[in-house]
DOLUMZA-366643 format. One record per residue: residue number from 1; residue in three letters; x, y, z of N, C-alpha, C, O in turn. Coordinates in steps of 0.001 Angstrom, whole numbers, plus 500000, padded with zeros to 6 digits. Example, Ala and Ser with C-alpha at 12.3 -4.5 7.8 and 13.67 -1.06 7.14 Angstrom:
REM residues 2
+-----+------+--------+---------+--------+---------+----------+--------+--------+---------+--------+--------+---------+--------+
!  nr ! rest ! n_east ! n_north !   n_up ! ca_east ! ca_north !  ca_up ! c_east ! c_north !   c_up ! o_east ! o_north !   o_up !
+-----+------+--------+---------+--------+---------+----------+--------+--------+---------+--------+--------+---------+--------+
!   1 !  Ala ! 513190 !  494310 ! 507800 !  512300 !   495500 ! 507800 ! 513200 !  496700 ! 507800 ! 514236 !  496681 ! 508465 !
!   2 !  Ser ! 512850 !  497750 ! 507080 !  513670 !   498940 ! 507140 ! 512900 !  500030 ! 507870 ! 513409 !  501138 ! 508039 !
+-----+------+--------+---------+--------+---------+----------+--------+--------+---------+--------+--------+---------+--------+
***
This chain:
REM residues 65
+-----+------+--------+---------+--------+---------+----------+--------+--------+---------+--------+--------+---------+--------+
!  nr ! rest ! n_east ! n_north !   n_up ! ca_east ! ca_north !  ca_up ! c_east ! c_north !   c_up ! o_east ! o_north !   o_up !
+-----+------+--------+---------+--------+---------+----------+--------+--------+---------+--------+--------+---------+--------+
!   1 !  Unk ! 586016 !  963222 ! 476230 !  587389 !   962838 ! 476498 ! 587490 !  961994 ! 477766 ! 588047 !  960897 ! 477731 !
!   2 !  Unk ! 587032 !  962423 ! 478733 !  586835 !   961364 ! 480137 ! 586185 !  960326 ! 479874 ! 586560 !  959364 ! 480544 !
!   3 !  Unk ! 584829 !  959984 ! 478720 !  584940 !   958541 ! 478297 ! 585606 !  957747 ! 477946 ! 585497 !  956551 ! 478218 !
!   4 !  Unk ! 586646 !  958393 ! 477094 !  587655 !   957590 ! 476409 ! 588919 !  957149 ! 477479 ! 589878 !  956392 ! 477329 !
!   5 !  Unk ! 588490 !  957928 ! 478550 !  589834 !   957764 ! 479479 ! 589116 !  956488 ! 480215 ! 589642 !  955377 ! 480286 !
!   6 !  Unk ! 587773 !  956838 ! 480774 !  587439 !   956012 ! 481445 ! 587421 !  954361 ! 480448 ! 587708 !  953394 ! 481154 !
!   7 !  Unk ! 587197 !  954112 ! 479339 !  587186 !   953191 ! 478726 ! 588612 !  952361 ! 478720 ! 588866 !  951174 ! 478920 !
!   8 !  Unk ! 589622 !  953770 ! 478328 !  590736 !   952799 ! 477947 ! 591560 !  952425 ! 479598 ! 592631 !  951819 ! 479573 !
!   9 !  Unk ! 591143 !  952712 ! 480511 !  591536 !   952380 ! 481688 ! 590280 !  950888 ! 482014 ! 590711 !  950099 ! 482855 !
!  10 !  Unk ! 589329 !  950644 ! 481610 !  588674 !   949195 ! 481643 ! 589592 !  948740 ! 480572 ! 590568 !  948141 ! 481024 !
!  11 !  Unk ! 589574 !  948799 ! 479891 !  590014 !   948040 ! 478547 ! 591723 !  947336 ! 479172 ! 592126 !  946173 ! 479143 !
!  12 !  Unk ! 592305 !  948420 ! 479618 !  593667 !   948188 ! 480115 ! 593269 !  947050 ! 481528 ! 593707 !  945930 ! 481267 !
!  13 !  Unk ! 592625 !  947100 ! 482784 !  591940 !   946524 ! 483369 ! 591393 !  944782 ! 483154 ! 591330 !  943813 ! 483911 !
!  14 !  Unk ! 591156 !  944957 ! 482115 !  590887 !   943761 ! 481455 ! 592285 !  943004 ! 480877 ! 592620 !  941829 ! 481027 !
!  15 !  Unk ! 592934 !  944021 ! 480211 !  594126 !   942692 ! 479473 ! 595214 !  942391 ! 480215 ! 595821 !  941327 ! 480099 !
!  16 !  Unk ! 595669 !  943739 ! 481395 !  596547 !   943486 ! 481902 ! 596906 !  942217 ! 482873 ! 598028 !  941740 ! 483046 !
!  17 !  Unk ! 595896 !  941865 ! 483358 !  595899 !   939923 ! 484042 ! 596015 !  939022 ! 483070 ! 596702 !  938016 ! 483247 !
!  18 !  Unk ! 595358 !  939255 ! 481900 !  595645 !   938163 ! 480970 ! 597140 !  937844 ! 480172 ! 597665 !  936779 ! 479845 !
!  19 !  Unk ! 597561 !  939239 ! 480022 !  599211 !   939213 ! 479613 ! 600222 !  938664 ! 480473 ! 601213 !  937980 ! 480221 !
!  20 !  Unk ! 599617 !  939243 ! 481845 !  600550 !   938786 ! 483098 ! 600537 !  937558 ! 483038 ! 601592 !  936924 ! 483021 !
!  21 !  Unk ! 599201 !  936902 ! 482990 !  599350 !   935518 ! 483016 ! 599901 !  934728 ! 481760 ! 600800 !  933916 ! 481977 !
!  22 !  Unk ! 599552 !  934854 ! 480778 !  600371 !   934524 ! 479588 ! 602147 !  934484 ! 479551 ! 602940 !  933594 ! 479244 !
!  23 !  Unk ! 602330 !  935983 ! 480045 !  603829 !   935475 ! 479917 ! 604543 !  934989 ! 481104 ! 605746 !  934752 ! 481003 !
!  24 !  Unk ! 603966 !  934823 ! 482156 !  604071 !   933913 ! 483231 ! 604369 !  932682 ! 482845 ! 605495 !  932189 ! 482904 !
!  25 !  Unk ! 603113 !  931998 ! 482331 !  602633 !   930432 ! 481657 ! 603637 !  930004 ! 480389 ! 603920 !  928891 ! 479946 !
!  26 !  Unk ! 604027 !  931246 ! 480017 !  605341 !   931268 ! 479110 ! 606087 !  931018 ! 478968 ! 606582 !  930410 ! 478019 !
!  27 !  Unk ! 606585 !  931494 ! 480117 !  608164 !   931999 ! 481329 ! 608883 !  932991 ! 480163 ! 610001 !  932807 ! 479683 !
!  28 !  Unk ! 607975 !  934064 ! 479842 !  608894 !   934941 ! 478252 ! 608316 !  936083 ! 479319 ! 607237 !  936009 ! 479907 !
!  29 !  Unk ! 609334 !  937199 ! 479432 !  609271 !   938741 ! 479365 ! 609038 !  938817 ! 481051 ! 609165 !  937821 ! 481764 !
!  30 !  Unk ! 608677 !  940166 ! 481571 !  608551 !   940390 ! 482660 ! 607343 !  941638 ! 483142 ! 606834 !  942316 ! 482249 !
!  31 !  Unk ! 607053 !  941804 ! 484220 !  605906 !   943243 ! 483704 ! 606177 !  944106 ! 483147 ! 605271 !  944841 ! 482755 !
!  32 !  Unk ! 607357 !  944380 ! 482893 !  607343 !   945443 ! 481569 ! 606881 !  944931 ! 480531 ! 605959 !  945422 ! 479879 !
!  33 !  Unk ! 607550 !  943756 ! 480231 !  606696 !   943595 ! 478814 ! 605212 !  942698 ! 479081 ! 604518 !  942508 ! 478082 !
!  34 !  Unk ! 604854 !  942295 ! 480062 !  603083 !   942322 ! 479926 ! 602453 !  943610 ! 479732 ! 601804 !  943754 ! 478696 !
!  35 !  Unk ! 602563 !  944946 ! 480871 !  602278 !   945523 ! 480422 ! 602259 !  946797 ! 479330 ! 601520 !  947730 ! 479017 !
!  36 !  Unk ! 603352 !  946313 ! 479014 !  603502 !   946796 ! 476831 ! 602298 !  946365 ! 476039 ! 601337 !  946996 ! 475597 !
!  37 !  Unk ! 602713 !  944838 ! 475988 !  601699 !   944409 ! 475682 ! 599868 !  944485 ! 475930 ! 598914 !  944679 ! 475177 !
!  38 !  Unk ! 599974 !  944310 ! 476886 !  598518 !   945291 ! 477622 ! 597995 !  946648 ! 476834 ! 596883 !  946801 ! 476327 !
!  39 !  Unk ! 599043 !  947553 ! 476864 !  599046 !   948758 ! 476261 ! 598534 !  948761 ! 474885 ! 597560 !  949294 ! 474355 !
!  40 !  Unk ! 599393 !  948078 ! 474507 !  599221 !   947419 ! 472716 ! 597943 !  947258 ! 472814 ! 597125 !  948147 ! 472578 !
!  41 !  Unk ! 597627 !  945921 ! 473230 !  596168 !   945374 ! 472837 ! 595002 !  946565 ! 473126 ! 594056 !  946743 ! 472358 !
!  42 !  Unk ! 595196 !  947253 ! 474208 !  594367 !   948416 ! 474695 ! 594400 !  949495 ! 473484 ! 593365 !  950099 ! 473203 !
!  43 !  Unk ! 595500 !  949710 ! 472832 !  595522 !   950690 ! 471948 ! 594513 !  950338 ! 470505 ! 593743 !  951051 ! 469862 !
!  44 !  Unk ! 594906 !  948981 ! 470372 !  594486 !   948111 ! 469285 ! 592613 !  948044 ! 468764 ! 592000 !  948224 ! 467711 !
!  45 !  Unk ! 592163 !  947595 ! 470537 !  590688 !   947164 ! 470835 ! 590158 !  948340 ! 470032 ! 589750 !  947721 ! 469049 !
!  46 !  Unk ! 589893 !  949585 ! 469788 !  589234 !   950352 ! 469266 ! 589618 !  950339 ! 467867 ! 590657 !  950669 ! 467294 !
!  47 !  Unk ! 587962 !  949641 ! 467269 !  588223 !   949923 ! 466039 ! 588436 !  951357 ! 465017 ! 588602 !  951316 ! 463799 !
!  48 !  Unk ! 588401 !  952128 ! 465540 !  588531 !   953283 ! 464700 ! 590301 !  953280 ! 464595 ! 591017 !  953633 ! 463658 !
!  49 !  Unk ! 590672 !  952726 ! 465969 !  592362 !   952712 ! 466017 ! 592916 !  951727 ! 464910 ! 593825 !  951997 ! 464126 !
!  50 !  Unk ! 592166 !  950460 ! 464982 !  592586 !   949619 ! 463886 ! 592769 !  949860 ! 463044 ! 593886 !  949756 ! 462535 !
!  51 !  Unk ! 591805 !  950281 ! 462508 !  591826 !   950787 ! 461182 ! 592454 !  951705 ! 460285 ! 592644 !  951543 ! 459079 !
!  52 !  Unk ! 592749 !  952663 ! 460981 !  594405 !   953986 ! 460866 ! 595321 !  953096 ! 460374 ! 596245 !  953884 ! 460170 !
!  53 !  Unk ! 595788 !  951897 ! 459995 !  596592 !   951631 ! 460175 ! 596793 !  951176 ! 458372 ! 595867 !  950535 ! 457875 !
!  54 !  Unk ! 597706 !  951449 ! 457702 !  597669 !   951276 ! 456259 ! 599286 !  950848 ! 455477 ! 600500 !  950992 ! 455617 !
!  55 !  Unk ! 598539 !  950406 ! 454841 !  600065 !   949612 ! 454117 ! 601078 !  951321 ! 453220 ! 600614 !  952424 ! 452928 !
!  56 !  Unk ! 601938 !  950986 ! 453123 !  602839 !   951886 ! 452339 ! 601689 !  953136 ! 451707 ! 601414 !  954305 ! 451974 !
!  57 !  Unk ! 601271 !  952155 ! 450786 !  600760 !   952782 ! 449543 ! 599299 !  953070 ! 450037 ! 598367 !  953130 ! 449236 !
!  58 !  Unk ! 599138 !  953243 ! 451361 !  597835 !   953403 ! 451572 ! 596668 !  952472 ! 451805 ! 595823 !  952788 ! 452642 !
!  59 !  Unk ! 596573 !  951453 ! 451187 !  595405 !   950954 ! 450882 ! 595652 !  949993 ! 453109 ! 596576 !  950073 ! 453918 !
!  60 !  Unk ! 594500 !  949382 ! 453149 !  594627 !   949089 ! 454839 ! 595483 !  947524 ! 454641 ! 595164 !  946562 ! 453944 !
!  61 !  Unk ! 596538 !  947693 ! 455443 !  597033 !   946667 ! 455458 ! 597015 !  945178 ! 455258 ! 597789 !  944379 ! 454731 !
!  62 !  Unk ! 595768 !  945085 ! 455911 !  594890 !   943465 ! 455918 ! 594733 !  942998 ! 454674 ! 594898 !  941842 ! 454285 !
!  63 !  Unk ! 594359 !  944081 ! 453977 !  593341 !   943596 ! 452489 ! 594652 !  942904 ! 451617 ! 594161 !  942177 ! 450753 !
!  64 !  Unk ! 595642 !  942890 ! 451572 !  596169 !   942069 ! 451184 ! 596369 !  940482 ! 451611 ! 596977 !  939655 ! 450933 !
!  65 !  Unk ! 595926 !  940313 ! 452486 !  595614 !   938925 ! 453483 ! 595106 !  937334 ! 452127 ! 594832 !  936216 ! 452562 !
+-----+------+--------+---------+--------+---------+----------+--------+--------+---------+--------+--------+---------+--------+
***
């Protein structure tokens, strides 16, 4: 469990400058919403998280792509 903490605190580490700067370069949202976004992408990066993620009927969302 302290890996996963320690990970998703790099992971967060990592996107949170890049959002900041994005919606800076933007001029859209404010640090709340960089770091939402941050959060998001941090939640996202793990594929086991991705993948949870399924259309209505089950099947994984994407595969309809």
């Amino acid at each position: 469990m302290e890996s996963e903490s320690r990970e998703r605190a790099a992971l967060l580490a990592f996107f949170l400058p890049l959002t900041r700067r994005t919606c800076e370069e933007l001029s859209v949202g404010d640090a709340t919403v960089s770091a939402y976004l941050a959060d998001v992408l941090t939640e996202f990066a793990r594929t086991d998280r991705l993948y949870r993620i399924r259309a209505p009927g089950g099947s994984r969302a994407w595969s309809r792509c």
